[in-house]
Structure formats: C-alpha cells, structure tokens
BALOBA-1460 file (C-alpha; in Angstrom, 3 decimals):
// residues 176
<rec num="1" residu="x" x="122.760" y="77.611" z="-14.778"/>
<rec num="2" residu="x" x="123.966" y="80.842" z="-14.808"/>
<rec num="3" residu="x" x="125.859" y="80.287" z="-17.366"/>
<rec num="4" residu="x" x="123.621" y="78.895" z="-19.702"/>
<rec num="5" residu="x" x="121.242" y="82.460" z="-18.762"/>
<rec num="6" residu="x" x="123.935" y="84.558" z="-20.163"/>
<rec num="7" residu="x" x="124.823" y="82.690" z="-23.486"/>
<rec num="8" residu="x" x="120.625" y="82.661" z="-24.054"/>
<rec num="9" residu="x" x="121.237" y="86.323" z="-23.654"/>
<rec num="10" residu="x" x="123.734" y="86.957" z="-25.218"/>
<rec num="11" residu="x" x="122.756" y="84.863" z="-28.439"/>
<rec num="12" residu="x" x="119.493" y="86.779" z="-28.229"/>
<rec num="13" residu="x" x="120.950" y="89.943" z="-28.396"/>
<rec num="14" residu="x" x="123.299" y="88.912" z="-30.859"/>
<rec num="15" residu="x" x="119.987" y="88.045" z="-33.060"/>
<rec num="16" residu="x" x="118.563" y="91.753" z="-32.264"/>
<rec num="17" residu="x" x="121.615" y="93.060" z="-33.489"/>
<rec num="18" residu="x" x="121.461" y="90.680" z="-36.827"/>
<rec num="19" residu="x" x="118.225" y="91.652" z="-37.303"/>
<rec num="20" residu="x" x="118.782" y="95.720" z="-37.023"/>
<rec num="21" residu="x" x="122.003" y="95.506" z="-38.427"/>
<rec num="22" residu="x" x="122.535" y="92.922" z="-41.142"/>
<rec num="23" residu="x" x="124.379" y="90.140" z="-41.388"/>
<rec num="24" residu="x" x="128.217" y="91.740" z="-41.888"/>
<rec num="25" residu="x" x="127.306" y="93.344" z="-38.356"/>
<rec num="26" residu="x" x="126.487" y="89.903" z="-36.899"/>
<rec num="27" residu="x" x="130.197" y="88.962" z="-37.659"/>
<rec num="28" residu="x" x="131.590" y="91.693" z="-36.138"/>
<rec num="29" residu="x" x="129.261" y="91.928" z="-33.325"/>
<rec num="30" residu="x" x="130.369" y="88.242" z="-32.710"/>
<rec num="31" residu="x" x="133.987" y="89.372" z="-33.059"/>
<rec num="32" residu="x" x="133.369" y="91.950" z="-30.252"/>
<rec num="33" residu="x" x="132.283" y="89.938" z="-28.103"/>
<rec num="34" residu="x" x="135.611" y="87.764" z="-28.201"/>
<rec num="35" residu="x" x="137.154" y="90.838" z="-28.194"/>
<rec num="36" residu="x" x="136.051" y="91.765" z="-24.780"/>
<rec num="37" residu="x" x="135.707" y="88.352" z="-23.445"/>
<rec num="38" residu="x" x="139.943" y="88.538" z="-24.099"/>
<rec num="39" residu="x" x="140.181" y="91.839" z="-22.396"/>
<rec num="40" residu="x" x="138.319" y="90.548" z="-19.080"/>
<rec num="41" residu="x" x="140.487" y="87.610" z="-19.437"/>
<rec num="42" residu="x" x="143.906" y="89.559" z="-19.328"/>
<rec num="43" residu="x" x="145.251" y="90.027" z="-15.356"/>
<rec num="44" residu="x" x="147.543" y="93.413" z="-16.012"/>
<rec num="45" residu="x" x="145.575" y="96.553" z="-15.436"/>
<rec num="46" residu="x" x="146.775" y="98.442" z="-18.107"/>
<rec num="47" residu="x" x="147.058" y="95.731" z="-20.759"/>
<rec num="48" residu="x" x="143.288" y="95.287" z="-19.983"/>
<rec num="49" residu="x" x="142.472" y="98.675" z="-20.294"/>
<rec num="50" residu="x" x="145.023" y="98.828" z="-23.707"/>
<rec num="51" residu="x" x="142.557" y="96.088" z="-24.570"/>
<rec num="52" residu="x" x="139.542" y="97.537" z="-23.924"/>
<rec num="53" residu="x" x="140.360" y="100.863" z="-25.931"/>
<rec num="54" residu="x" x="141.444" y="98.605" z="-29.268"/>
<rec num="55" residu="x" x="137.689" y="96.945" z="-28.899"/>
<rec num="56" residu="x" x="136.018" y="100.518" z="-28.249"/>
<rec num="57" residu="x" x="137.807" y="101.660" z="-31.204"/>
<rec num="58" residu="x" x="136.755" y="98.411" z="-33.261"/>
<rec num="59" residu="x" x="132.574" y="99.083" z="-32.104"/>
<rec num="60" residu="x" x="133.431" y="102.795" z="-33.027"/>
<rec num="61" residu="x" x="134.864" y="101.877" z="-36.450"/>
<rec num="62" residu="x" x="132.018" y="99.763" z="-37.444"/>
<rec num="63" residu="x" x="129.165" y="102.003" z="-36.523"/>
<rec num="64" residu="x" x="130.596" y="105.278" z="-38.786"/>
<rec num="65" residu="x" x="132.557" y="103.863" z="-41.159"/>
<rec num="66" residu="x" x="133.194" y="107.281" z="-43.169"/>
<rec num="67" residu="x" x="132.468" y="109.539" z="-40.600"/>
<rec num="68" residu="x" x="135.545" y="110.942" z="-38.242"/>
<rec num="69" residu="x" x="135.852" y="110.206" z="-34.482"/>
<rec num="70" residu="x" x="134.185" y="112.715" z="-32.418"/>
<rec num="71" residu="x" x="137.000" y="113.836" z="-31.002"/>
<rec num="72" residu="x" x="136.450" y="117.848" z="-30.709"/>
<rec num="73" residu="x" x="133.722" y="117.105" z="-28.237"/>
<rec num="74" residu="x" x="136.283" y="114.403" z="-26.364"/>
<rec num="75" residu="x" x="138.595" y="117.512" z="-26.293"/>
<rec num="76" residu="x" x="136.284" y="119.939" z="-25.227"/>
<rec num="77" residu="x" x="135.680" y="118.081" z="-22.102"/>
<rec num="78" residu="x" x="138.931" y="117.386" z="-20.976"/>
<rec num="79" residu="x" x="140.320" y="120.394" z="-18.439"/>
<rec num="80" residu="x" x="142.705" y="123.263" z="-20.410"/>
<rec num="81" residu="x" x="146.306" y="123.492" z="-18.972"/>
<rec num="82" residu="x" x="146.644" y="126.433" z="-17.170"/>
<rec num="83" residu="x" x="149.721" y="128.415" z="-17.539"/>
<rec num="84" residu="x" x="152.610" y="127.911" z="-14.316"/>
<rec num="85" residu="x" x="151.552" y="131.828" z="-13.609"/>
<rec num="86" residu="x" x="147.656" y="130.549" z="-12.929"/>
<rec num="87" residu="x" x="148.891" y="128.157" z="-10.547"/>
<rec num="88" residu="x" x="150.950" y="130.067" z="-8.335"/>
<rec num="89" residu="x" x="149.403" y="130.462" z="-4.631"/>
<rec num="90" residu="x" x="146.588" y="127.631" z="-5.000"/>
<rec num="91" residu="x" x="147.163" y="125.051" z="-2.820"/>
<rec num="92" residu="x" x="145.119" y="121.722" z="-1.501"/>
<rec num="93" residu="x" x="143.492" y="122.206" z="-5.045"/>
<rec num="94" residu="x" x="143.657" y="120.485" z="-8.677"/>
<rec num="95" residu="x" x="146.382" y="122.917" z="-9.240"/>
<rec num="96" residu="x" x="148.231" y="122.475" z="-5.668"/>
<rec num="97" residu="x" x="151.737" y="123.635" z="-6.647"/>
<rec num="98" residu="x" x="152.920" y="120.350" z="-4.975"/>
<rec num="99" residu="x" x="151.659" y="118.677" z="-7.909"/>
<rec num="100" residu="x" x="153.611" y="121.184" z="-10.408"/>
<rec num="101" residu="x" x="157.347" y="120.816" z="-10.046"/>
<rec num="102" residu="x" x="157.918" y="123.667" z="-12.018"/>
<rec num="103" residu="x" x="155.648" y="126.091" z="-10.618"/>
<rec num="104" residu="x" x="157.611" y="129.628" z="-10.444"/>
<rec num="105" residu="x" x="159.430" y="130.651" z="-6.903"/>
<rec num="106" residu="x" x="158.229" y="134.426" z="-7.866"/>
<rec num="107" residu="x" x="155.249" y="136.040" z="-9.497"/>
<rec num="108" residu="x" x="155.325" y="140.359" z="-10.867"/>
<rec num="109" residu="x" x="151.973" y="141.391" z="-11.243"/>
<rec num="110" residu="x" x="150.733" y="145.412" z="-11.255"/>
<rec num="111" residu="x" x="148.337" y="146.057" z="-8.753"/>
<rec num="112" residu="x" x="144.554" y="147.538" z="-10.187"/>
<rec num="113" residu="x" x="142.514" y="147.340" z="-6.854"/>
<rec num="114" residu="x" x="143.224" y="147.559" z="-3.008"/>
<rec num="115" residu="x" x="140.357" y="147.242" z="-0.262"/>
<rec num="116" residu="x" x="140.491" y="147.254" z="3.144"/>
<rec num="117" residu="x" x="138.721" y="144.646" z="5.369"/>
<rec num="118" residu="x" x="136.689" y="146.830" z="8.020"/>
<rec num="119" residu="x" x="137.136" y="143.837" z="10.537"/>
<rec num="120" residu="x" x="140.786" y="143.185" z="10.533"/>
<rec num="121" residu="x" x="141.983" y="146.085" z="8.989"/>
<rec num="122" residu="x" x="143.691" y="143.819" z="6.522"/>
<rec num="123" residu="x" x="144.684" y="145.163" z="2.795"/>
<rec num="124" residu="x" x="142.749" y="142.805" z="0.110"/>
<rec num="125" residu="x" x="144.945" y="143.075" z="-3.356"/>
<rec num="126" residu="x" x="143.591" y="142.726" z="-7.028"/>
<rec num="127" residu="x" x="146.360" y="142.108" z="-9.357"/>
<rec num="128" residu="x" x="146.380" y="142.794" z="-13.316"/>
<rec num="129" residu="x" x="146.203" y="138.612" z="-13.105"/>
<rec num="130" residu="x" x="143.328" y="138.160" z="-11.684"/>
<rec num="131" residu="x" x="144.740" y="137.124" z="-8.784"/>
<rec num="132" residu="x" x="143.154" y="138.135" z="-5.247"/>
<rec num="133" residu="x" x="145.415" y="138.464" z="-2.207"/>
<rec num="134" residu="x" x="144.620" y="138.997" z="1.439"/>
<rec num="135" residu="x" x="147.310" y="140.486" z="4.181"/>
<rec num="136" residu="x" x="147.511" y="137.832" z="7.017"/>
<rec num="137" residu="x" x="148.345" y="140.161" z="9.378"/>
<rec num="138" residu="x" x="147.785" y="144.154" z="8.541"/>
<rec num="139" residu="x" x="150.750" y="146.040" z="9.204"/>
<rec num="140" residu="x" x="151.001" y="149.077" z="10.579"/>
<rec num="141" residu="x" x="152.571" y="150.661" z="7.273"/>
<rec num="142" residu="x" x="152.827" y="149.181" z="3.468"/>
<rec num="143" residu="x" x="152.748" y="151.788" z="0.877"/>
<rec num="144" residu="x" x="151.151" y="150.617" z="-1.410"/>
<rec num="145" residu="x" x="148.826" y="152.123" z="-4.447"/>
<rec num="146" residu="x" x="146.668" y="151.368" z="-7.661"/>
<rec num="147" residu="x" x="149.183" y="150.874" z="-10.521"/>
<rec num="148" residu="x" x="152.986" y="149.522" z="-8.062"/>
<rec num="149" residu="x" x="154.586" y="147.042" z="-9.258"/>
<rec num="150" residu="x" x="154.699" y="144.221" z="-6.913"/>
<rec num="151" residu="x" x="156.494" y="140.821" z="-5.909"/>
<rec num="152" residu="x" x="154.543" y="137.922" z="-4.608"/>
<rec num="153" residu="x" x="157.225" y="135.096" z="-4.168"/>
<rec num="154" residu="x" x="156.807" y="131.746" z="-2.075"/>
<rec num="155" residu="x" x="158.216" y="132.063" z="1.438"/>
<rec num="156" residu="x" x="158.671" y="129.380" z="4.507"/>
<rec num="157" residu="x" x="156.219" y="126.470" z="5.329"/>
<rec num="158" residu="x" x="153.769" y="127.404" z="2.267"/>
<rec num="159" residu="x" x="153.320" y="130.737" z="2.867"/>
<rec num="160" residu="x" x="153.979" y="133.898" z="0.839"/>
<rec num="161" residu="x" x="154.807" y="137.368" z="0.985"/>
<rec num="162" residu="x" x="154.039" y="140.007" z="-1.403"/>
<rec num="163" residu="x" x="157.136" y="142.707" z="-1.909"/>
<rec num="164" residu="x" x="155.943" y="146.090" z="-2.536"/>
<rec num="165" residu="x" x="157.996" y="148.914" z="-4.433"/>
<rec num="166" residu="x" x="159.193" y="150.689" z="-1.213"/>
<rec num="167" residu="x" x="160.810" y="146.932" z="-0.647"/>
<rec num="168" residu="x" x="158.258" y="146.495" z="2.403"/>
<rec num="169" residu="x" x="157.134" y="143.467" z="2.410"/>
<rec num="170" residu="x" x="153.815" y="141.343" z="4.077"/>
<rec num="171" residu="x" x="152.534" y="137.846" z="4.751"/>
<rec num="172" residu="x" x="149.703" y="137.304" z="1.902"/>
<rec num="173" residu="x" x="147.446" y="134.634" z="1.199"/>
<rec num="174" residu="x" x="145.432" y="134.382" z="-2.558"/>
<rec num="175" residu="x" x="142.018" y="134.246" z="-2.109"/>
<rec num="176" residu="x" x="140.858" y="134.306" z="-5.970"/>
C-alpha cells in the first residue's frame, strides 16, 4: 500500500510541476525521475554518486537554460590550499603534516617578536610567517633577538627544534 502512497505522490507532484512549469517541464520532470530511480538502483558507490551528479546536472540544466552554473559561489566555499610553508608544525589538525607527504623537513623564518612566559620562564617566538612558537623547556641561555634568522626543522617523535644564529638550538612547539 505503500507503494501505491508514493506513486499518488509522486503523480501529484508531477501535476504541480506541469502546472507551474508547462508541459516541456512535465517531460523532463518525468525523465528525472527515471533518472534517479536508475541511480538508487545502481549497487557501486561511486557509480551511484557518478549518477546522481549527471541527474543534478540535468535538473540544473533545465531550470537556467542560458544562465551559467553558479560555480564562483561553489568555489568560494570550498577550503583554499595552503602553501607546504603554512602547514609546517600543525599537527592532529586538517593540515596534520601526516596527511601532506611533502610537507618541508625545515622552515627559515626571521624572528619580529619574542615574549617571555612569567610562569615557566619559557621564550614565546613570532616569526615574519605568522607562525607562533613556544620553548618546551626554557634554557638557561639562547641568544636570541628581534630580526635573527632562525631554523625551525622537524626533529624525533614529532617534535621540533628551532636553530638560532649562534647554532643553539631548543625544543619548540607552534602555538599559532
């Protein structure tokens, strides 16, 4: 009985649509339906969803017939690549270098801001980048000042360590 609920439906709605539309939309609102009656018929995932696109693009082709694809907004949603530089140092993230084969080993960025933490004593680095790094452990001495040159390259079990110009070097982790 179910059945026979849906196909009342469905022929009623295929009425509205004649009736708004006209009757070249009837055919093709007809030939939709087949379409996507196919589509839930096929078994592979992506030959369904292949499927499913072609009749989207059919419905979207009949309603605008001279106007474009809105694409730009399509485009506008989807996430911007960010460059290999951006990702290095992020990690259990969208950009988790894991996921990025060719994420660089080594990063040279100029230093334009260095805070202290009153609590640990730790040094908190602002690179030219905008990269934020935090000392894991202060040291007792790294020179380092506004304007060095430094080195932040990927060390042992996920870690890092950031290289300054007197070759001293410290366990760092990027906060920003």
């Amino acid at each position: 009985m179910s059945t026979t609920v849906n196909r009342g439906w469905t022929g009623f709605t295929l009425a509205c649509i004649a009736v708004v539309l006209g009757t070249p939309q009837l055919a093709l609102a007809q030939s939709l339906e087949e379409a996507v009656r196919a589509c839930a018929a096929e078994t592979d995932v992506l030959r369904r969803l292949a499927c499913y696109d072609r009749a989207a693009a059919q419905l979207v082709g009949a309603q605008a017939p001279g106007a474009a694809p809105a694409s730009s907004a399509a485009e506008e949603a989807r996430p911007r690549t960010v460059s290999p530089e951006a990702k290095f140092g992020v990690r259990n993230g969208p950009l988790d270098e894991r996921k990025y084969p060719t994420a660089p080993k080594e990063i040279t960025a100029t230093v334009i801001l260095i805070e202290m933490r009153r609590s640990s004593g730790a040094l908190v680095v602002s690179l030219d980048n905008d990269q934020v790094w935090v000392e894991n452990q202060p040291t007792e001495y790294f020179p380092l000042k506004v304007g060095d040159t430094v080195r932040i390259r990927f060390a042992a079990l996920g870690s890092y360590m950031m290289f300054a110009p007197s070759k001293r070097a410290t366990r760092v982790t990027r906060i920003r």
